[in-house]
C-alpha positions in Angstrom: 16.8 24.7 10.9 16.8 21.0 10.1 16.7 18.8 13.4 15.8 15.1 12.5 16.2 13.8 8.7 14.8 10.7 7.6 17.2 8.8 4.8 15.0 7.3 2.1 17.9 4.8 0.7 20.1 2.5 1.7 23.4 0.4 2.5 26.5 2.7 1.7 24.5 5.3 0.8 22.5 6.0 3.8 25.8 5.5 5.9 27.2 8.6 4.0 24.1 10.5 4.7 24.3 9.3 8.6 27.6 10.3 9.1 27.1 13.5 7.8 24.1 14.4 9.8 26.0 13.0 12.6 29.0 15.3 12.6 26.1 18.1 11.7 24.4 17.3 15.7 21.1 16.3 13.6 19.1 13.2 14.0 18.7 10.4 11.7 15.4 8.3 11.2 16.9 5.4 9.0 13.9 3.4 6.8 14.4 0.1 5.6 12.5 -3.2 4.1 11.7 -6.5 5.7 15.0 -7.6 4.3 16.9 -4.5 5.6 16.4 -4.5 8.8 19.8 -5.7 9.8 22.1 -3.3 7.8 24.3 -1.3 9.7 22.1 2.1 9.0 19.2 0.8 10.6 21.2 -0.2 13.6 23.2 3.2 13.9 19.9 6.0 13.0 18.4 7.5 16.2 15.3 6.0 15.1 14.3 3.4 12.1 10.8 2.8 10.2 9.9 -0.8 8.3 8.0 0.7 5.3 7.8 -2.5 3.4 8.7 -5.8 1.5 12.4 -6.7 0.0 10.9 -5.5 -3.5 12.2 -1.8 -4.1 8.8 -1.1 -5.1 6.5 -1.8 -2.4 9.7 -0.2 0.4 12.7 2.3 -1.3 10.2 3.2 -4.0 7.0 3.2 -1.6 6.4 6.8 -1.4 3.5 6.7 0.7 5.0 4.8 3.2 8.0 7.3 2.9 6.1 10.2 3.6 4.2 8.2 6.5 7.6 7.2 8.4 8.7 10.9 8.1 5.1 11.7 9.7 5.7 9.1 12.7 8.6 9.7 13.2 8.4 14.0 13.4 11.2 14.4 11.1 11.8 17.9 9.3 13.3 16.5 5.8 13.9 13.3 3.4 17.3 13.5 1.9 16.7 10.6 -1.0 20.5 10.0 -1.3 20.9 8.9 -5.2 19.6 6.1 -7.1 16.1 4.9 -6.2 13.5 8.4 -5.8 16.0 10.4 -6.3 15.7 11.6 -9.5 11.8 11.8 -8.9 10.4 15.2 -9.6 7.1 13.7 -8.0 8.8 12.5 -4.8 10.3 16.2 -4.5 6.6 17.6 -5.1 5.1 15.4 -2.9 7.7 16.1 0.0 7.4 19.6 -0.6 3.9 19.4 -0.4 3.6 17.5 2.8 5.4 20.4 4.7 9.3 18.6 4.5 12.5 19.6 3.2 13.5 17.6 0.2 17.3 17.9 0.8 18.2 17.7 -3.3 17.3 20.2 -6.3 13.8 21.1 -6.4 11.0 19.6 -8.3 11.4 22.3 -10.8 14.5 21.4 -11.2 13.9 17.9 -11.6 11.2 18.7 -14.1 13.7 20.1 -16.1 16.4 17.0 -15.8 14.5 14.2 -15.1 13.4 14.2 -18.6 16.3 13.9 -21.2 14.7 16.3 -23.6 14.3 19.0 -21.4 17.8 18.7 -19.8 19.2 18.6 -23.2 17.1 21.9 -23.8 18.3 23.4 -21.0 21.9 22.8 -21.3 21.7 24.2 -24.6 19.9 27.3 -23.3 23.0 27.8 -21.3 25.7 27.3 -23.8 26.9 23.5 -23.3 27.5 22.0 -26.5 25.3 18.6 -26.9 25.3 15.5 -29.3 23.2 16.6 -32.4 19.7 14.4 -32.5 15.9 14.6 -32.3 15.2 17.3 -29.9 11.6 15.8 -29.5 9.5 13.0 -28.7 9.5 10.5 -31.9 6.5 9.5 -32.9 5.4 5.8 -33.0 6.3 4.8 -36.6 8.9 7.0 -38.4 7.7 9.8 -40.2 8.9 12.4 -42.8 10.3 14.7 -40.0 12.0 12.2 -37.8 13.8 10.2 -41.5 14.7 13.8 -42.5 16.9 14.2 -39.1 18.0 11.0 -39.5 19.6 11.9 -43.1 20.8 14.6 -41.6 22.9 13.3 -39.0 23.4 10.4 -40.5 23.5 6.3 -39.2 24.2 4.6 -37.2 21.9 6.4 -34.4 21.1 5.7 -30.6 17.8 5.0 -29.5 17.0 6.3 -26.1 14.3 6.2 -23.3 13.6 9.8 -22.4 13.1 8.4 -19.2 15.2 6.2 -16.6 18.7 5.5 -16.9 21.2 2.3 -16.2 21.7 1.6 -19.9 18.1 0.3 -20.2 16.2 1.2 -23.2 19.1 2.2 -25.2 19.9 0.5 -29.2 22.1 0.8 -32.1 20.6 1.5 -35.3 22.7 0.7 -37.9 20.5 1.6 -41.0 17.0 2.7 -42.4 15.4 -1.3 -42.7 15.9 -1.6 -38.5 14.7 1.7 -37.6 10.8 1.2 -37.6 11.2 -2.7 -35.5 14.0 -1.1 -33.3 12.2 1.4 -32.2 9.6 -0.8 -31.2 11.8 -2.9 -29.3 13.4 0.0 -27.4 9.8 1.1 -26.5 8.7 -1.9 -24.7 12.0 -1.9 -22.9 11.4 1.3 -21.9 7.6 1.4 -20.8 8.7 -2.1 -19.0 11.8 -0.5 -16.9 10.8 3.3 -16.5 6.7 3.2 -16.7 7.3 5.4 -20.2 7.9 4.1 -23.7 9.0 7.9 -25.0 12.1 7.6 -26.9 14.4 10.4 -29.1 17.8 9.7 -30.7 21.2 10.9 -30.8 24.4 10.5 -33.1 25.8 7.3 -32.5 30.1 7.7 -31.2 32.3 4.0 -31.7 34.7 5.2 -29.2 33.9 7.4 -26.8 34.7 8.8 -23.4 32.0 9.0 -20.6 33.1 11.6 -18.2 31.6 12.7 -15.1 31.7 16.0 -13.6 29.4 16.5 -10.1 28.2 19.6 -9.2 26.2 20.9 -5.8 24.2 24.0 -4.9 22.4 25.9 -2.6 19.2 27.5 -2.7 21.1 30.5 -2.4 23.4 30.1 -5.7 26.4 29.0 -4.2 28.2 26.4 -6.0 31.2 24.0 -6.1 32.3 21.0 -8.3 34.2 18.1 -7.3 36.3 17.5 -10.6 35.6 15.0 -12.7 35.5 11.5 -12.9 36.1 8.8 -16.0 33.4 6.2 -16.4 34.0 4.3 -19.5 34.5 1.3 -18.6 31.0 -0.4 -19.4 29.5 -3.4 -21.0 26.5 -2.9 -23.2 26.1 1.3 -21.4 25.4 -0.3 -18.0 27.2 -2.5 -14.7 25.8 -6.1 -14.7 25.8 -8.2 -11.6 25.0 -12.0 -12.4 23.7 -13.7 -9.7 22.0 -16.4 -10.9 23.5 -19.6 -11.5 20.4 -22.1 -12.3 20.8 -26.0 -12.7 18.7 -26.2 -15.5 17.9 -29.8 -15.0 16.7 -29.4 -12.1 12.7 -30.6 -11.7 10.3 -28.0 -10.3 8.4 -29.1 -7.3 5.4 -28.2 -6.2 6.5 -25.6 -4.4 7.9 -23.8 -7.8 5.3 -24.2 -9.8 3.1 -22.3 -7.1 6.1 -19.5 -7.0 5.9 -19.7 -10.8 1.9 -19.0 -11.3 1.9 -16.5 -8.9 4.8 -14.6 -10.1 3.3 -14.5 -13.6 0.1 -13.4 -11.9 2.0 -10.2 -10.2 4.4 -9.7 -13.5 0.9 -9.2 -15.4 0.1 -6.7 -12.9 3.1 -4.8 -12.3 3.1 -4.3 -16.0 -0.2 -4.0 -16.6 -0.5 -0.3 -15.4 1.2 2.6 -17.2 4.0 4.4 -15.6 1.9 7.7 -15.7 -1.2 6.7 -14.6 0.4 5.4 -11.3 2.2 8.6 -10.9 -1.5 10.5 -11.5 -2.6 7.6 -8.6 -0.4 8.4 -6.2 -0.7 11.9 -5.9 -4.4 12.1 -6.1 -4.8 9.1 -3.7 -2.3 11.2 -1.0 -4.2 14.0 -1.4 -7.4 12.6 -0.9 -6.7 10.6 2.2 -5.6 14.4 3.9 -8.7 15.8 2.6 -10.7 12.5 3.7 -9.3 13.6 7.2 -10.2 17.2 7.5 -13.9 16.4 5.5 -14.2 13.8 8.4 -13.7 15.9 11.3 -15.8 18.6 9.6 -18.6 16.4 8.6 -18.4 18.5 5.3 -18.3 16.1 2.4 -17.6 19.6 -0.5 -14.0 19.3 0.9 -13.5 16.3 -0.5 -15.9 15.8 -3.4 -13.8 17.8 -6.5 -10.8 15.6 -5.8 -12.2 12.5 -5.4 -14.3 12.4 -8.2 -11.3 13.4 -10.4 -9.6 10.3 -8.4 -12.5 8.1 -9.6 -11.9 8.8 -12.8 -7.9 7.7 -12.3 -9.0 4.7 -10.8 -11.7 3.6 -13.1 -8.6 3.8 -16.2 -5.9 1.8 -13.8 -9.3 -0.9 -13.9 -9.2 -0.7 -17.8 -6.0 -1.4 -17.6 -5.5 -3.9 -15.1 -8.8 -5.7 -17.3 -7.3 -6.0 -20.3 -4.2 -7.6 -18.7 -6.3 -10.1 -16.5 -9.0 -10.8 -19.0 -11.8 -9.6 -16.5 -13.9 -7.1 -15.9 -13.0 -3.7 -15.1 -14.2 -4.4 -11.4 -13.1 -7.7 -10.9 -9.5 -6.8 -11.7 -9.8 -4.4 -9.3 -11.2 -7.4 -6.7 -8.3 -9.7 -7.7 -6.3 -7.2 -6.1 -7.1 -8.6 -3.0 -9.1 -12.2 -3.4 -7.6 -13.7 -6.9 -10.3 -16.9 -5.7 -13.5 -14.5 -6.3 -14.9 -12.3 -8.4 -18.2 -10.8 -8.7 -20.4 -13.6 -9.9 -18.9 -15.7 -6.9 -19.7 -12.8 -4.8 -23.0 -12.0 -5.9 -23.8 -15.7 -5.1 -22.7 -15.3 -1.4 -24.4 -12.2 -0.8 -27.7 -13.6 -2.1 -27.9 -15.2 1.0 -28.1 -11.5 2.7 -29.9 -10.1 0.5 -33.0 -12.9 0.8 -32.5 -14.0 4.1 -30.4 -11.7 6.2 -32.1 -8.6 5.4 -35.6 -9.5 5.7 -35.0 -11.3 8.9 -32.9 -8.4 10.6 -35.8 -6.0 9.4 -38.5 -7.9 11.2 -36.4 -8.0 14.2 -36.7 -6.2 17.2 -33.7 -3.9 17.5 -32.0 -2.2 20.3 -31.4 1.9 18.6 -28.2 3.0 21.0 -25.7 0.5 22.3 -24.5 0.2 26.0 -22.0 2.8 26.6 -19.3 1.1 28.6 -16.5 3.7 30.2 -13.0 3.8 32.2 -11.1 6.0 34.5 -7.8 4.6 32.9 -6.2 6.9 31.0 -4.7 6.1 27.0 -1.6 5.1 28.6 -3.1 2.5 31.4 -5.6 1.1 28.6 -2.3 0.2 26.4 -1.0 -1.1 29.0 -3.4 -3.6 30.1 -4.5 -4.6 26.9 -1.1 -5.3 25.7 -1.0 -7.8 28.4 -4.2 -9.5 26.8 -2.6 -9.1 23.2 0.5 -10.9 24.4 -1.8 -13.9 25.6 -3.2 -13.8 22.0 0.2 -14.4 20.9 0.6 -11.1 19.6 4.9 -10.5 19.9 6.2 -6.6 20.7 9.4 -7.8 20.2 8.1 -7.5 16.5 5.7 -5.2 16.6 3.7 -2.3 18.6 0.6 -0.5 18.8 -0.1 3.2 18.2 -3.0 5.8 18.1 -4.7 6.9 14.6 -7.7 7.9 12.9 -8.6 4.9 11.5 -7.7 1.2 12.9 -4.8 -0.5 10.9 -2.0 -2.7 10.8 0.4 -2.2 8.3 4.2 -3.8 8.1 5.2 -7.7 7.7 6.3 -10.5 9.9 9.3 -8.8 11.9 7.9 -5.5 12.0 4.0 -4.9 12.7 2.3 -1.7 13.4 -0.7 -1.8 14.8 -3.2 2.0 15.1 -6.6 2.3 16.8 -8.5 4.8 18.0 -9.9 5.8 21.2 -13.7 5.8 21.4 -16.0 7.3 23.7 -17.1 3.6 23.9 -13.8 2.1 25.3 -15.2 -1.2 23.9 -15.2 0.0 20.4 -11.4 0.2 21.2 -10.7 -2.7 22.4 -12.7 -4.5 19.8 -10.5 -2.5 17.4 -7.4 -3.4 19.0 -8.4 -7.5 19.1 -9.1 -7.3 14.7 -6.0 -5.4 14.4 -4.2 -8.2 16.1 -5.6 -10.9 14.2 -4.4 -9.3 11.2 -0.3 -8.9 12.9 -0.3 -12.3 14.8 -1.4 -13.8 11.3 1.8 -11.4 9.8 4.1 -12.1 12.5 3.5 -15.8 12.0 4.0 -16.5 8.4 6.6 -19.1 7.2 10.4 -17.8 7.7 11.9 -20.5 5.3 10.1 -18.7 1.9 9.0 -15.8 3.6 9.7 -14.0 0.8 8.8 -15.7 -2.0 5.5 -15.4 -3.5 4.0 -18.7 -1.4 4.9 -17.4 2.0 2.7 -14.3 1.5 -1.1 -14.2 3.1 -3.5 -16.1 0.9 -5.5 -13.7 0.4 -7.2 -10.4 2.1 -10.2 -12.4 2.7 -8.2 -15.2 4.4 -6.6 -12.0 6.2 -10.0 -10.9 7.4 -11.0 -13.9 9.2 -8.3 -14.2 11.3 -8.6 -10.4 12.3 -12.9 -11.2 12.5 -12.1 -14.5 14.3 -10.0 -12.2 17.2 -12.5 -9.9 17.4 -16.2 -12.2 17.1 -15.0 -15.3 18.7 -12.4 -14.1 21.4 -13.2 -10.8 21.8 -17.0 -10.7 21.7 -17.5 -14.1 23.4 -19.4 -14.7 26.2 -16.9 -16.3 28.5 -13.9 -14.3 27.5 -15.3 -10.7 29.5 -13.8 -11.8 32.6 -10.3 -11.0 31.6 -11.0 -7.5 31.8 -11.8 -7.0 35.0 -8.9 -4.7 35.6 -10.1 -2.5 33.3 -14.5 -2.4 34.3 -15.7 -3.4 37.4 -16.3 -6.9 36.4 -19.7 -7.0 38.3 -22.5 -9.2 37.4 -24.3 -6.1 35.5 -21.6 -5.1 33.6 -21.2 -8.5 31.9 -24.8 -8.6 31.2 -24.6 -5.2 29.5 -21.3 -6.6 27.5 -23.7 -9.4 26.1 -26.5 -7.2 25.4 -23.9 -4.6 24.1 -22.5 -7.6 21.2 -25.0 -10.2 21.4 -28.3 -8.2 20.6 -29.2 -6.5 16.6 -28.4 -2.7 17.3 -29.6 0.1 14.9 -26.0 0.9 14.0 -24.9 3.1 11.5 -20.9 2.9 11.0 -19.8 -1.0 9.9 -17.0 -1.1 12.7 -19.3 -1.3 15.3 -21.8 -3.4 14.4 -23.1 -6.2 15.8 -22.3 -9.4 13.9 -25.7 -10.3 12.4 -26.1 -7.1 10.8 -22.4 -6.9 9.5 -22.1 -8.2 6.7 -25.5 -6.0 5.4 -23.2 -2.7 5.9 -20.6 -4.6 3.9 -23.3 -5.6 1.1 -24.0 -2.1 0.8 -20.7 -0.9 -0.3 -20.5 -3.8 -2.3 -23.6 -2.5 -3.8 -22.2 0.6 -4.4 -19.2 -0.6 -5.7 -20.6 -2.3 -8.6 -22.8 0.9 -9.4 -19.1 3.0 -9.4 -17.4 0.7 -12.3 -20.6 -0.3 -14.1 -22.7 3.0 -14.8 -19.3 5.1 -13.9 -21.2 7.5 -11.3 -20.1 10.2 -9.5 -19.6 11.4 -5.4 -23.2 12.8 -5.6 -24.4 9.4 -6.7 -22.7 7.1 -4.0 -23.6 10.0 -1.2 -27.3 9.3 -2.2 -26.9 5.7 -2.9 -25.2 5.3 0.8 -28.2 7.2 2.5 -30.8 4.9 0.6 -29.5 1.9 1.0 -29.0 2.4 4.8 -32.5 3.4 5.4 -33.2 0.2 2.3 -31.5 -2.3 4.2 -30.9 -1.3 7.3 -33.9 0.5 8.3 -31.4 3.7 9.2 -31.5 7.7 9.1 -27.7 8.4 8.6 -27.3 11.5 10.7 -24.2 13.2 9.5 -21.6 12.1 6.5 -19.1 11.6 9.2 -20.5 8.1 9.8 -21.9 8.4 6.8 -20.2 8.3 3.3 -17.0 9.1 5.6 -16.7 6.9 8.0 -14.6 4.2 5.7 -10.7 5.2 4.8 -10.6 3.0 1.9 -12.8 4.5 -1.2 -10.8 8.0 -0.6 -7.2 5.9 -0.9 -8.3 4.7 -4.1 -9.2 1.1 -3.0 -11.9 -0.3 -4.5 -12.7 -4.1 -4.6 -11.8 -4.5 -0.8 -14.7 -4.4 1.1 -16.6 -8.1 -0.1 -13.4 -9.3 1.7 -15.1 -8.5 5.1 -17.9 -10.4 4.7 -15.5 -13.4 2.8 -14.0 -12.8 6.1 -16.3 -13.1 8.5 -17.8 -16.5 6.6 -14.2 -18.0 6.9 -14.1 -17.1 10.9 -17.2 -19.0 11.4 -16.1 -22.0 9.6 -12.7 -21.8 11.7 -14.3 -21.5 15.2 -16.8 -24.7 14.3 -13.2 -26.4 12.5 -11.0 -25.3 15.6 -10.7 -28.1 18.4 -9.1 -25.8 20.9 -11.7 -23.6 20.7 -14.4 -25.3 22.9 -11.8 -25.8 25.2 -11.4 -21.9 25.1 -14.9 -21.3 25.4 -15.6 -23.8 28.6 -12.0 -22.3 30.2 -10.8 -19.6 29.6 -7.4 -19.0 30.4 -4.0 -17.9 29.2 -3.0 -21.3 28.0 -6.4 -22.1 26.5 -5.9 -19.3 24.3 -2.4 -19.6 23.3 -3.7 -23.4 22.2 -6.5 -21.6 19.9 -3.8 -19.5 18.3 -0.9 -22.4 18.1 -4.0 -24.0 16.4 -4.4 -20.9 13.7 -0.7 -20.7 13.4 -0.3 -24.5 12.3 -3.2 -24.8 9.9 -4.1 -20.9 8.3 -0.8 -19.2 9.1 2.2 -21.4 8.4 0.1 -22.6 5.2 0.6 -18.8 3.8 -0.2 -19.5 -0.1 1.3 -22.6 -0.6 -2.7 -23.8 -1.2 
């Protein structure tokens, strides 16, 4: 029994499905892009789900966020309408996977016709006559085989992508002297549109007629057919929309020339990457971040180790890739990812500071081994109450945006619709300190430019730029001296208590887990993995390595016994998602904060008087001169 589907298209198409479900009594969760969000599906579905930018690739084509609306939102199955996943035998796999009902053939059965060759096999297993061709892949230059088929058939032939569809990929060959460069045309078209440069051929027709005949099942063998349906009328095997209508003496400002290097920047990326070895990515990175989970609770690191180190081994190719498209190192492709202003020689230059002068210094100090434990009587509910009261102040709009419980802390989404997760701690100001860098990340999301929001200069600058407005909520609102008092409602606000909130945030703690520590010894736990990191991608080592390398370097650096994996080599999401490159953007981050609260006018003000307007004056402040810049600079 299916109760609640979640449609994983849009415009006409999820109005189809909608209806349908509907007049069936079930419940529609409707998903949709930044750009979406006012089509009429989103407006008539029981419930709808942001799941990323106006690009089809990072929303319609965004499995993980698919499969993570249909987890909020409780549904029972993902109907992927046509066009878009549709055709994906990896979508159906990972749905089916995941515990939901792919309404659509099975992957088998995908397997079978997402791939020309095999669908042509498989119609002719069953009797259906076919255009005569090359049942096979053809190899890269013309060989005796594939010239012997050709004879046979004789010219002109079709090229065709085994992959993909929409006409791309497809070329007349008219005779033997075009074969051999045509083919290599048709390939790059191909690996460019579908991820796959496999082509075969087929008899070429002058004149023929495309005809349509649509089919539907059951998973019981019922069937029925819906006639048939003339489609001829193309130009060049496809529809063409022509939207663009460019003045081409019109002078690019400075405002298209940024759009222009940074476009170039993400078309080198986006192609950069075989199709396949993003489809490998995907799967492994899903299933790692479930097994991440369970190892976590468990504090049993074999559940996870197999899979990860196979994952390693995915990632450390996509860096090969992404290197010899960049003209960087493996692992500084990886960090341009998220900071193109750094790579590892700038890095290694900031974090000599730690490594000479923070370290040494925080291991002569005296530390304090177990933090104050500060406790409520509020329940979940009261806590996000009050504290979205506080987030409000910070300028933090639910109008936009809302807050939810998770595993891991996170904000995900984009300026109209930001999702912010914590998690609740036995500490509650581990939460709240949580919930205050969350918020820097949305109010910094939420308050991008709206004119070119969605061109390539109205996205964030950079992860690191990111960071410190998340660190600067957290550090230098959050953690400040003066700023306590607001949460009276939720501790007793006595004398004591704020003494123990400065000795809880203003004192070196023996800390293990990088989330909780104090702000001196932060950006050591961030070296660390940095540390690491480099080890990973330069002497390719495996999850046995980095376990020991995390131990060492903690007891190294940090002068600390790791206890248990759980806030040990688990405690972080991000290695067992497949992101690698992230973490010197913490420490990036918390350098940036630091200059911003000593650059910040309002923020003395804040300090000497805290209030609600004193605050919204610090953030009016971030808005105008980080925010609303985006990466025009």
């Amino acid at each position: 029994m299916i109760n609640k589907v979640l449609i994983a298209n849009r415009g006409e198409i999820a109005l189809r499905i909608l209806r349908a479900c509907k007049n069936l009594g079930i419940k529609t969760v409707a998903v949709h892009s930044t750009a979406d969000r006012q089509l009429a599906h989103v407006k008539l579905a029981d419930e709808s789900v942001c799941i990323g930018g106006p690009n089809p690739k990072e929303s319609y084509l965004n499995m993980p966020s698919i499969i993570s609306a249909a987890e909020l939102t409780n549904a029972d199955a993902i109907h992927p309408g046509y066009g878009f996943l549709s055709e994906s035998e990896m979508f159906a796999e990972i749905i089916e996977t995941n515990g939901f009902k792919f309404i659509g053939p099975s992957s088998k059965v995908l397997n079978k016709m997402g791939d020309k060759i095999k669908a042509k096999k498989t119609m002719k297993d069953f009797g259906v006559p076919c255009i005569p061709g090359y049942d096979g892949v053809l190899p890269v230059e013309p060989d005796k085989q594939m010239l012997k088929k050709v004879d046979e058939i004789g010219y002109p032939i079709m090229l065709k992508a085994i992959h993909g569809g929409g006409g791309r990929g497809m070329m007349i060959v008219e005779k033997k002297s075009e074969l051999s460069n045509s083919m290599n045309l048709v390939r790059t078209e191909a690996k460019n549109a579908f991820g796959n440069g496999d082509l075969y051929f087929e008899k070429y027709f002058d004149n023929p007629r495309h005809i349509e005949i649509q089919i539907m099942s059951d998973e019981h063998g019922n069937a029925v057919h819906f006639g048939e349906r003339d489609c001829s009328m193309q130009r060049r095997n496809q529809k063409i929309i022509e939207e663009i209508n460019l003045n081409k003496n019109r002078i690019l400002n400075d405002h298209d020339m940024k759009n222009l290097l940074l476009m170039e920047n993400i078309v080198k990326k986006e192609n950069a990457v075989d199709g396949q070895l993003k489809s490998q990515l995907v799967k492994k990175k899903l299933k790692c971040e479930h097994l991440w989970r369970e190892a976590r609770e468990k504090n049993d690191v074999s559940i996870i180790e197999k899979d990860f180190d196979e994952l390693l081994l995915l990632v450390h190719e996509e860096a090969s890739q992404l290197s010899k498209s960049l003209s960087l190192s493996p692992y500084d492709a990886l960090i341009s990812n998220y900071d193109r202003d750094y790579d590892s020689s700038k890095i290694d230059k900031l974090f000599e500071i730690i490594k000479t002068d923070i370290i040494p210094q925080y291991l002569n100090l005296e530390k304090i081994s177990s933090p104050s434990i500060f406790k409520t009587d509020l329940s979940k509910d009261d806590i996000f109450e009050n504290t979205n009261l506080k987030l409000k102040e910070l300028g933090f709009n639910f109008d936009y945006g809302r807050i939810d419980q998770s595993m891991h802390p996170f904000c995900g989404g984009a300026n109209k619709d930001v999702r912010i997760t914590t998690r609740f701690e036995n500490n509650i100001l581990e939460t709240l300190s949580a919930l205050f860098h969350e918020t820097g990340h949305g109010v910094y999301e939420q308050n991008r430019p709206t004119d070119f929001l969605y061109e390539p200069i109205g996205q964030a600058r950079s992860l690191s730029v990111h960071e410190s407005q998340s660190l600067f909520y957290e550090n230098h609102i959050f953690k400040s001296k003066s700023y306590f008092q607001i949460f009276n409602d939720i501790f007793d606000g006595s004398k004591e208590m704020h003494q123990s909130f400065i000795e809880h945030y203003h004192t070196v703690r023996l800390n293990p887990i990088r989330v909780s520590a104090d702000e001196f010894s932060y950006p050591i736990h961030v070296y660390i993995r940095y540390e690491i990191e480099k080890e990973i991608f330069n002497n390719k080592i495996q999850f046995k390595d980095i376990h020991h390398l995390w131990n060492k370097y903690y007891k190294q650096f940090l002068d600390i016994d790791i206890p248990n994996d759980t806030v040990g080599v688990l405690q972080d999401i991000h290695w067992y998602e497949g992101i690698f490159g992230y973490f010197p953007t913490y420490a990036i981050g918390a350098m940036i904060s630091s200059q911003i609260k000593f650059s910040c006018p309002e923020y003395q003000s804040f300090i000497d008087n805290v209030s609600v307007e004193s605050i919204r004056n610090v953030t009016d402040w971030l808005k105008d001169n980080i925010h609303q810049k985006a990466s025009l600079y």
